[in-house]
C-alpha positions in Angstrom: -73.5 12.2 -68.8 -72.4 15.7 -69.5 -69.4 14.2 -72.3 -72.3 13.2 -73.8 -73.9 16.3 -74.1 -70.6 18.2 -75.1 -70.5 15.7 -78.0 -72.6 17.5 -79.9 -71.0 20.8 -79.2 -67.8 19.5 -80.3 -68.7 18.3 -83.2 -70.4 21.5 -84.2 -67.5 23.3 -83.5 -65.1 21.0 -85.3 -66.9 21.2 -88.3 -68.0 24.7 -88.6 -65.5 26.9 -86.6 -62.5 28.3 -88.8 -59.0 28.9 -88.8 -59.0 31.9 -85.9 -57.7 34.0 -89.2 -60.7 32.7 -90.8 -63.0 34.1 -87.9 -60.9 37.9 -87.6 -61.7 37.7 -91.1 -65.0 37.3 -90.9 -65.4 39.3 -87.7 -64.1 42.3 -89.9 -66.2 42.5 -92.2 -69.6 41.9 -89.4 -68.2 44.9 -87.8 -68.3 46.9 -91.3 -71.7 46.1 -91.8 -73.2 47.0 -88.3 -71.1 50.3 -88.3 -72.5 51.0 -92.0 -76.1 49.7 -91.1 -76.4 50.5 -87.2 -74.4 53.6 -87.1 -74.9 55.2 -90.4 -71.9 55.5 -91.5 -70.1 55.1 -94.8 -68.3 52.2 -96.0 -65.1 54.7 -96.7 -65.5 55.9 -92.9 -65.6 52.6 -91.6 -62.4 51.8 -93.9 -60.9 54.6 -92.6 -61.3 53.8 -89.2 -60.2 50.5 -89.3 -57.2 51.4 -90.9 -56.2 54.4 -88.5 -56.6 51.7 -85.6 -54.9 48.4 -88.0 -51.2 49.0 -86.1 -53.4 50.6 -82.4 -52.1 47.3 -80.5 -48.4 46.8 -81.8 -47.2 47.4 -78.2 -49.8 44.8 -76.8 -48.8 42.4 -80.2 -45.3 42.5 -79.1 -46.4 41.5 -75.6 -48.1 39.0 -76.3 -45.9 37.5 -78.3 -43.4 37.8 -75.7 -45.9 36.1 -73.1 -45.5 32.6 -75.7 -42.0 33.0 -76.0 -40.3 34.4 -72.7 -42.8 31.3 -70.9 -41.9 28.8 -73.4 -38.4 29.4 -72.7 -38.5 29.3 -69.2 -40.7 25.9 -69.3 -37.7 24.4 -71.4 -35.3 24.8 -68.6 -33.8 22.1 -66.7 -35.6 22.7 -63.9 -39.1 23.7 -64.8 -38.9 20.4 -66.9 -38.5 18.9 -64.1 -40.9 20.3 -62.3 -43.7 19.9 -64.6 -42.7 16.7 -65.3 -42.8 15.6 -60.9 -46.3 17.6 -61.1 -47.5 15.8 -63.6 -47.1 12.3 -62.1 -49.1 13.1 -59.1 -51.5 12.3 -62.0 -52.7 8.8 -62.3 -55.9 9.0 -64.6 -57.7 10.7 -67.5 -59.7 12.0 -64.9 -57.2 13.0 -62.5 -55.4 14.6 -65.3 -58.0 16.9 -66.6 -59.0 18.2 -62.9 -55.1 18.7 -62.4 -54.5 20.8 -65.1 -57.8 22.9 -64.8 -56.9 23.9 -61.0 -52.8 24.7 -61.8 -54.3 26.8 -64.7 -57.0 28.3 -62.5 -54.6 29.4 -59.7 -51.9 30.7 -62.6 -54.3 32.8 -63.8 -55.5 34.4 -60.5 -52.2 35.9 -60.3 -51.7 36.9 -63.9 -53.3 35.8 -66.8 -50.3 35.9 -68.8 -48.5 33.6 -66.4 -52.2 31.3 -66.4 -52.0 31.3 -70.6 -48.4 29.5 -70.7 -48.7 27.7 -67.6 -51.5 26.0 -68.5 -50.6 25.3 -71.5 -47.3 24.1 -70.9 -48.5 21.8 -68.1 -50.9 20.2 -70.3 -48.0 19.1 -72.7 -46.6 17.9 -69.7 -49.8 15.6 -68.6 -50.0 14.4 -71.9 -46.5 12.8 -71.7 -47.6 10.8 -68.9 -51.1 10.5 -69.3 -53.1 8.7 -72.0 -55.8 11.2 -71.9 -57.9 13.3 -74.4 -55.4 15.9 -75.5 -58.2 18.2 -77.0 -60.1 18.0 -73.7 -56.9 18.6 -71.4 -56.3 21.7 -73.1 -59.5 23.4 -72.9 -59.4 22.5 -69.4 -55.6 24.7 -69.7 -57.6 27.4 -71.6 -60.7 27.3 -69.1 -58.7 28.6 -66.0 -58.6 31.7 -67.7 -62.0 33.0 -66.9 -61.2 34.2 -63.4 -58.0 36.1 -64.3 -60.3 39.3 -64.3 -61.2 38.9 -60.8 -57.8 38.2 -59.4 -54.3 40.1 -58.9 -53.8 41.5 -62.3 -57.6 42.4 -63.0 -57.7 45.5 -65.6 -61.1 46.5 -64.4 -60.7 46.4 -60.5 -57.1 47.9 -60.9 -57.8 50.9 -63.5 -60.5 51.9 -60.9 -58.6 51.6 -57.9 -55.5 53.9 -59.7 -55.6 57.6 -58.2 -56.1 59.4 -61.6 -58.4 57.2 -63.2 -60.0 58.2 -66.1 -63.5 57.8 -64.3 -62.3 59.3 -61.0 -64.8 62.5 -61.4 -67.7 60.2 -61.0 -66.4 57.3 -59.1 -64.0 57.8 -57.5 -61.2 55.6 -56.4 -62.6 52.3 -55.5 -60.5 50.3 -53.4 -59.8 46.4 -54.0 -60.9 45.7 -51.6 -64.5 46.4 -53.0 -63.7 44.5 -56.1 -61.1 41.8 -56.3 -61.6 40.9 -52.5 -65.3 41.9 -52.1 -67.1 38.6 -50.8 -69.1 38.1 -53.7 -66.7 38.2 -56.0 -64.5 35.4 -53.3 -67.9 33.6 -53.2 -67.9 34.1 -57.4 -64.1 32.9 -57.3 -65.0 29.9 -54.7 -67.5 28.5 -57.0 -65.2 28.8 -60.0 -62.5 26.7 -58.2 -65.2 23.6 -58.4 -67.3 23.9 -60.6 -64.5 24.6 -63.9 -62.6 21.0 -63.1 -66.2 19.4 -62.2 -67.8 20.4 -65.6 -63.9 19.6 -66.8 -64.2 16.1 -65.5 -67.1 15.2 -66.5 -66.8 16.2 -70.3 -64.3 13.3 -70.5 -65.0 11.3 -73.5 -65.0 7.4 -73.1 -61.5 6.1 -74.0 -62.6 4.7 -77.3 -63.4 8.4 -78.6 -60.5 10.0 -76.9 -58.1 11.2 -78.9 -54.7 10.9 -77.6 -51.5 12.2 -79.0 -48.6 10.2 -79.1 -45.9 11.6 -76.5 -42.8 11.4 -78.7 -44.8 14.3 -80.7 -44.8 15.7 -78.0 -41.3 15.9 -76.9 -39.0 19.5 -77.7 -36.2 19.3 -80.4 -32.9 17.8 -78.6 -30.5 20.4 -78.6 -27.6 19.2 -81.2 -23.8 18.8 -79.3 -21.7 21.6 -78.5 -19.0 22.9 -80.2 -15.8 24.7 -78.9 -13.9 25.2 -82.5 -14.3 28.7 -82.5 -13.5 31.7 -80.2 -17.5 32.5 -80.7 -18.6 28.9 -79.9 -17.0 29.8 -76.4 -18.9 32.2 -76.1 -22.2 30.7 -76.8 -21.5 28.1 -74.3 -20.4 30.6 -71.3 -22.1 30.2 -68.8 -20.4 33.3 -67.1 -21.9 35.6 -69.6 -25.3 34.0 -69.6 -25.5 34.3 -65.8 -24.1 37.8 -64.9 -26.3 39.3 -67.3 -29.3 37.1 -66.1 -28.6 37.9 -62.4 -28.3 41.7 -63.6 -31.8 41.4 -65.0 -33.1 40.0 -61.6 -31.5 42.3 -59.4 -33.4 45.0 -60.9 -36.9 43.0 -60.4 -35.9 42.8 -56.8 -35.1 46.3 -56.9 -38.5 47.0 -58.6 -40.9 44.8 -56.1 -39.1 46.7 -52.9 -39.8 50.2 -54.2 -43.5 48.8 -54.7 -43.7 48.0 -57.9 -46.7 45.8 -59.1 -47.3 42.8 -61.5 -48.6 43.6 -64.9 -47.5 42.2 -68.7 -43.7 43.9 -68.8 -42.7 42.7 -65.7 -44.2 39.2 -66.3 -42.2 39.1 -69.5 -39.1 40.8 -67.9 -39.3 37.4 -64.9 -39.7 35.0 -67.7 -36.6 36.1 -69.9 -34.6 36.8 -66.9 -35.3 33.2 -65.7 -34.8 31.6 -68.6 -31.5 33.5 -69.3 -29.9 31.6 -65.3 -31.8 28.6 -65.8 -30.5 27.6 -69.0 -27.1 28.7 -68.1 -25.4 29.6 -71.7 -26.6 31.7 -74.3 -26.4 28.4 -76.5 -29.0 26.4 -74.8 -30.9 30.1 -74.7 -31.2 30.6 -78.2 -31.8 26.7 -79.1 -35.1 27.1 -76.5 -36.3 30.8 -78.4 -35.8 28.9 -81.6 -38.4 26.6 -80.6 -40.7 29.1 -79.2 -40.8 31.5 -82.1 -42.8 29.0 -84.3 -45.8 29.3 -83.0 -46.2 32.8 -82.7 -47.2 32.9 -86.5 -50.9 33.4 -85.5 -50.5 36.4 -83.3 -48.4 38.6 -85.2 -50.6 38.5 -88.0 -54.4 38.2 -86.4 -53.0 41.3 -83.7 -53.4 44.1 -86.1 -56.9 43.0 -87.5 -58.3 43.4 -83.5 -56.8 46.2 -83.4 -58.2 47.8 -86.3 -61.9 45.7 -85.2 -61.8 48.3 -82.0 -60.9 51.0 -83.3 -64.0 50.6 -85.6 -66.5 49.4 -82.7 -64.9 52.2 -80.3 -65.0 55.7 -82.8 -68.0 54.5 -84.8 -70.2 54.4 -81.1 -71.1 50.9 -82.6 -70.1 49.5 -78.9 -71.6 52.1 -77.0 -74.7 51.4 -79.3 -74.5 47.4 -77.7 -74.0 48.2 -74.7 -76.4 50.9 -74.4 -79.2 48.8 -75.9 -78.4 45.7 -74.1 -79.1 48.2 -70.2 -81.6 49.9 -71.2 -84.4 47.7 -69.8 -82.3 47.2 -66.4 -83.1 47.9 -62.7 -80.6 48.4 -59.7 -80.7 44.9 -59.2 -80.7 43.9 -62.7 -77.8 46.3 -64.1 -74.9 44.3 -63.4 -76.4 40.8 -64.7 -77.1 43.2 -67.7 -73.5 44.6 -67.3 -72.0 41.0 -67.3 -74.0 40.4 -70.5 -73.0 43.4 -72.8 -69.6 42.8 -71.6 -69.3 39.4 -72.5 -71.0 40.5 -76.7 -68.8 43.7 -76.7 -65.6 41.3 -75.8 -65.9 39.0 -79.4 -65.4 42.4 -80.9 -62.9 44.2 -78.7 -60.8 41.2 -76.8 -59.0 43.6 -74.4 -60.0 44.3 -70.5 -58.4 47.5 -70.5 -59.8 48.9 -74.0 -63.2 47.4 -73.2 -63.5 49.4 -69.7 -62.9 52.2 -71.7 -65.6 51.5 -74.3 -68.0 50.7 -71.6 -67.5 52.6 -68.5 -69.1 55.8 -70.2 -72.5 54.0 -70.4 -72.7 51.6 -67.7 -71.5 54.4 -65.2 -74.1 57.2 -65.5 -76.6 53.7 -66.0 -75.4 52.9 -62.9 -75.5 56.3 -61.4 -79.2 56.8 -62.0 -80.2 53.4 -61.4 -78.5 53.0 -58.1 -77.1 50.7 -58.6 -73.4 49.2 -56.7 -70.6 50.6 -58.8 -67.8 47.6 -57.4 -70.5 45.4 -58.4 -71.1 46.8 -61.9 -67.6 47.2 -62.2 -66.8 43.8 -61.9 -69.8 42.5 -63.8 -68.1 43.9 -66.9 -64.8 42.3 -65.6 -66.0 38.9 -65.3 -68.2 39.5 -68.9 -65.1 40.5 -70.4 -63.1 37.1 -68.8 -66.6 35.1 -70.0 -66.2 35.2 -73.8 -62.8 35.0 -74.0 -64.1 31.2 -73.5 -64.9 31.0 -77.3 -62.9 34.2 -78.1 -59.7 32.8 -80.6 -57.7 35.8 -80.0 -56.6 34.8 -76.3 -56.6 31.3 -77.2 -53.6 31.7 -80.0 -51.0 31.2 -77.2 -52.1 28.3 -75.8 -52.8 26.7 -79.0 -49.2 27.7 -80.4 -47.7 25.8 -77.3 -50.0 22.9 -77.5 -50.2 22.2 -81.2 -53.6 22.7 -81.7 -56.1 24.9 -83.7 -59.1 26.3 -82.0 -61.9 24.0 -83.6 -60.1 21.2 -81.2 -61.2 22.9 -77.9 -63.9 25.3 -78.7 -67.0 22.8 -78.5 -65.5 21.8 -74.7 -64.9 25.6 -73.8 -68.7 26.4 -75.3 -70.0 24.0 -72.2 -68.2 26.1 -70.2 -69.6 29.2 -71.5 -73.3 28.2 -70.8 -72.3 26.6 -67.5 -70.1 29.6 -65.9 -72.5 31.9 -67.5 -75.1 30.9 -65.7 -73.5 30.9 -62.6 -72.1 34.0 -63.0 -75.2 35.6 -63.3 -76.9 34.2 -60.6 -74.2 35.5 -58.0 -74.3 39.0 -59.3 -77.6 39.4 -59.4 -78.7 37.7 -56.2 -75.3 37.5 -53.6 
């Protein structure tokens, strides 16, 4: 029943959704005109603005980037080849496929949602090898396991305010995790998640006459071409001394790092990725053959990168997503507030796609809110965590890595990920306002 009510969805989305440059385009000049119209200001401000902010998330570009290539590597080794490809033949069916992929992603991006992007993705190209199974579908279902990565491990949210120095610490206080990540409604939240995404998942599955499968030669990598061993450099390149002692070194300091405490975020994702990549493949040949591969789909996030950037940096100085957020609360109760919370988060997130930044937009309004209301601070807290996790369901800027490794564009998934927009939305809102 419910593939035939994301049919329509689909089809909206194929036809009408752009090019994700098409919609940062777009979404550009929509946040001009509410910061000319809503907040007053001038067209040359707004210009201004944007431009100050255009280069704001070079570091974050870079790491993102890094995220596609660093995993795309490490998924081209020997051995993660191999073990995509074993997991992937537990899978006997369409059906079996789609609720495979959905839980790997899932549980990849509970730990880190960098590790949940290319790991879902990458498994999906694996399925599809094995499966004959709609290739659109199966990676949405990739894509979908990203809404919980806000309330697991590497939550910005529940972490920024559980940091001693906090930028909120003079009204808040440090709030522990376990308040937030580990709180029983947001387990219960995370619970319901775990069935409900590869239920709705499953049962999107279009008959097998309008599936659309991809042929798996397409989707095989570039065979890496014979080696060589004419020159005193091609010995080099096919060392697997060098490749290893430097790979080892980069290792032995993550060991390092982990003992003396040190947690998961983006850099060290990256660093265990390269670092991986650089044993597993053994030479620096069969290391720069893999990167070669990886670096032609990171087209769309070098350029679209810099647009967000400059998007936030309008919505932030401009007060145009303080304005939202404050208009969206202001008829809230104690009870109420984070449902509301949830909500603003999720509009404020198709204009700035960032946890981190959007905490910062948001926790100046929603905390005093919160403060007078009474309202539960871990609760409103993570409200705007999951809100911010919700979107990014039909947001294209997270979607860009997934889509690079897959070989789609975002019209191919959207309508499915919509479905799971309304569905999770609603269930979202239920547990914060009534668990």
């Amino acid at each position: 029943m419910l593939s035939r009510v994301s049919k329509p969805f689909v089809k909206l989305v194929e036809r009408y959704l752009p090019d994700p440059y098409i919609f940062v385009l777009l979404l550009t000049l929509v946040t001009f005109a509410f910061a000319s119209s809503i907040q007053n200001q001038s067209i040359l401000t707004t210009v201004q603005q944007w431009g100050d902010g255009f280069w704001g998330l070079l570091t974050f570009s870079m790491q993102m980037l890094l995220v596609l290539v660093t995993g795309f590597m490490l998924a081209c080794t020997p051995l993660v080849k191999t073990m995509l490809e074993r997991l992937a033949s537990v899978a006997k069916s369409p059906g079996s496929a789609i609720v495979l992929v959905t839980l790997v992603s899932l549980i990849a991006s509970w730990i880190n949602w960098g590790f949940g992007l290319v790991v879902g993705a990458l498994f999906a190209k694996a399925l599809a090898r094995n499966v004959s199974v709609d290739y659109r579908l199966l990676v949405a279902s990739a894509y979908s396991g990203f809404i919980v990565w806000h309330g697991g491990l590497a939550g910005s949210v529940p972490l920024t305010i559980a940091t001693p120095g906090h930028f909120s610490e003079a009204q808040i206080g440090v709030i522990s995790t376990s308040e937030t990540i580990f709180s029983s409604f947001n387990l219960l939240l995370l619970a319901i998640m775990f069935v409900i995404i590869p239920l709705v998942n499953r049962l999107m599955l279009p008959p097998e006459s309008e599936s659309i499968i991809v042929d798996s030669a397409k989707l095989q990598d570039d065979a890496l071409p014979p080696a060589t061993n004419e020159r005193p450099a091609d010995k080099l390149e096919n060392s697997k001394v060098l490749g290893l002692f430097v790979g080892f070194a980069g290792l032995a300091y993550l060991v390092n790092y982990f003992i003396e405490g040190g947690g998961l975020n983006l850099n060290i994702v990256n660093t265990l990725f390269l670092f991986l990549s650089i044993v597993l493949h053994g030479s620096p040949r069969n290391v720069l053959h893999s990167l070669q591969q990886a670096v032609q789909g990171g087209s769309g996030i070098v350029i679209q990168f810099p647009f967000y950037a400059g998007i936030m940096a309008v919505m932030v100085q401009s007060g145009l997503a303080q304005t939202m957020s404050q208009w969206l609360i202001s008829f809230a109760s104690a009870e109420s507030l984070p449902v509301w919370s949830f909500i603003s988060a999720g509009v404020v997130n198709i204009f700035v796609p960032s946890g981190g930044g959007q905490w910062a937009v948001q926790a100046p309004v929603i905390l005093p809110a919160a403060a007078e209301l009474g309202a539960e601070i871990n609760r409103v807290a993570m409200a705007v965590a999951w809100g911010d996790a919700w979107t990014n369901l039909i947001q294209p800027f997270w979607a860009l890595p997934v889509l690079a490794i897959a070989g789609l564009k975002a019209k191919d998934i959207m309508g499915f990920c919509l479905v799971q927009l309304i569905v999770t939305g609603v269930i979202i809102s239920l547990v914060l306002r009534f668990v």
